[in-house]
C-alpha positions in Angstrom: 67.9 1.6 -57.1 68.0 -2.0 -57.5 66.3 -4.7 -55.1 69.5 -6.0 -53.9 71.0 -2.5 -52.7 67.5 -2.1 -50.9 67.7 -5.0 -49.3 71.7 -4.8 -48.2 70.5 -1.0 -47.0 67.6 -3.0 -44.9 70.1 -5.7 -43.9 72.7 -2.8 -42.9 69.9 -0.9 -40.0 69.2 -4.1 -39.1 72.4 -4.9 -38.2 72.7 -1.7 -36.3 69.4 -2.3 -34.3 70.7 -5.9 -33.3 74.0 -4.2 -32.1 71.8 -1.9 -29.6 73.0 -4.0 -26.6 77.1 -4.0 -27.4 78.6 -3.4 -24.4 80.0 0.2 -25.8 76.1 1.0 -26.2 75.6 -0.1 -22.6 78.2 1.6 -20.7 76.7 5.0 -22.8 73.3 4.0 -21.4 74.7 3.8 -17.8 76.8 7.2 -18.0 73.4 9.3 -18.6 72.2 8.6 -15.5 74.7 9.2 -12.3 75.0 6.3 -9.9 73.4 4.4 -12.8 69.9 3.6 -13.8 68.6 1.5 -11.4 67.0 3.5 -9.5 65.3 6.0 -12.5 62.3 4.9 -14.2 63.5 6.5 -17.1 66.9 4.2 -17.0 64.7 0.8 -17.2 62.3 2.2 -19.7 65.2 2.8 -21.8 66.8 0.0 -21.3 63.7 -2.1 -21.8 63.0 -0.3 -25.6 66.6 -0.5 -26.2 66.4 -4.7 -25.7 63.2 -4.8 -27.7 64.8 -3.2 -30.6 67.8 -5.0 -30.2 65.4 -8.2 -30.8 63.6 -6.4 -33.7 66.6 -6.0 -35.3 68.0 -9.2 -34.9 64.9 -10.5 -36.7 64.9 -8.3 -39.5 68.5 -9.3 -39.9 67.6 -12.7 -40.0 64.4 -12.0 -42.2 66.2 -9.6 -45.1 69.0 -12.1 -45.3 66.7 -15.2 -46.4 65.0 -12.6 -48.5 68.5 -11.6 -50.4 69.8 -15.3 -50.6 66.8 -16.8 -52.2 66.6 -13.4 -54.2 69.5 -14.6 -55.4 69.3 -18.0 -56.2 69.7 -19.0 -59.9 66.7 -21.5 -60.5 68.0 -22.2 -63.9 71.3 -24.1 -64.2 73.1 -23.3 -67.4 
C-alpha cells in the first residue's frame, strides 16, 4: 500500500476520534444511563475518556495532515 493511502487511512480514524463529542455521539452517551450520567461514576469516566480521545484525535488529524501535505510537496519545479 502506498504512503499516501496510509496516511489518508490514519487521517480518516482520526477524523472519527475528533468527532467523539458530536452531539449524535452525546445524546447516545446520555441514553445508556437512565436519568442521565450525572449521578454514575461510570457516566463521567466515560465521558471523561470519550473527551480525551476526542482531543487525541483532533491532534492526530492535525499531525497526519502536515505529514501528507509536505509529503506531497514537489521540491523540484519543472
Amino acid at each position: 500500500m502506498g504512503r499516501n493511502v496510509k496516511l489518508l487511512y490514519c487521517i480518516l480514524g482520526s477524523a472519527v476520534l475528533a468527532l467523539l463529542n458530536s452531539p449524535i455521539l452525546g445524546y447516545a452517551k446520555l441514553g445508556m444511563f437512565p436519568g442521565g450520567y450525572g449521578g454514575h461514576v461510570i457516566g463521567h469516566l466515560l465521558v471523561l475518556i470519550a473527551d480525551i480521545l476526542s482531543l487525541v484525535g483532533f491532534l492526530l488529524l492535525i499531525i497526519f495532515s502536515f505529514i501528507l501535505i509536505i509529503n506531497n510537496i514537489n521540491l523540484k519545479k519543472n
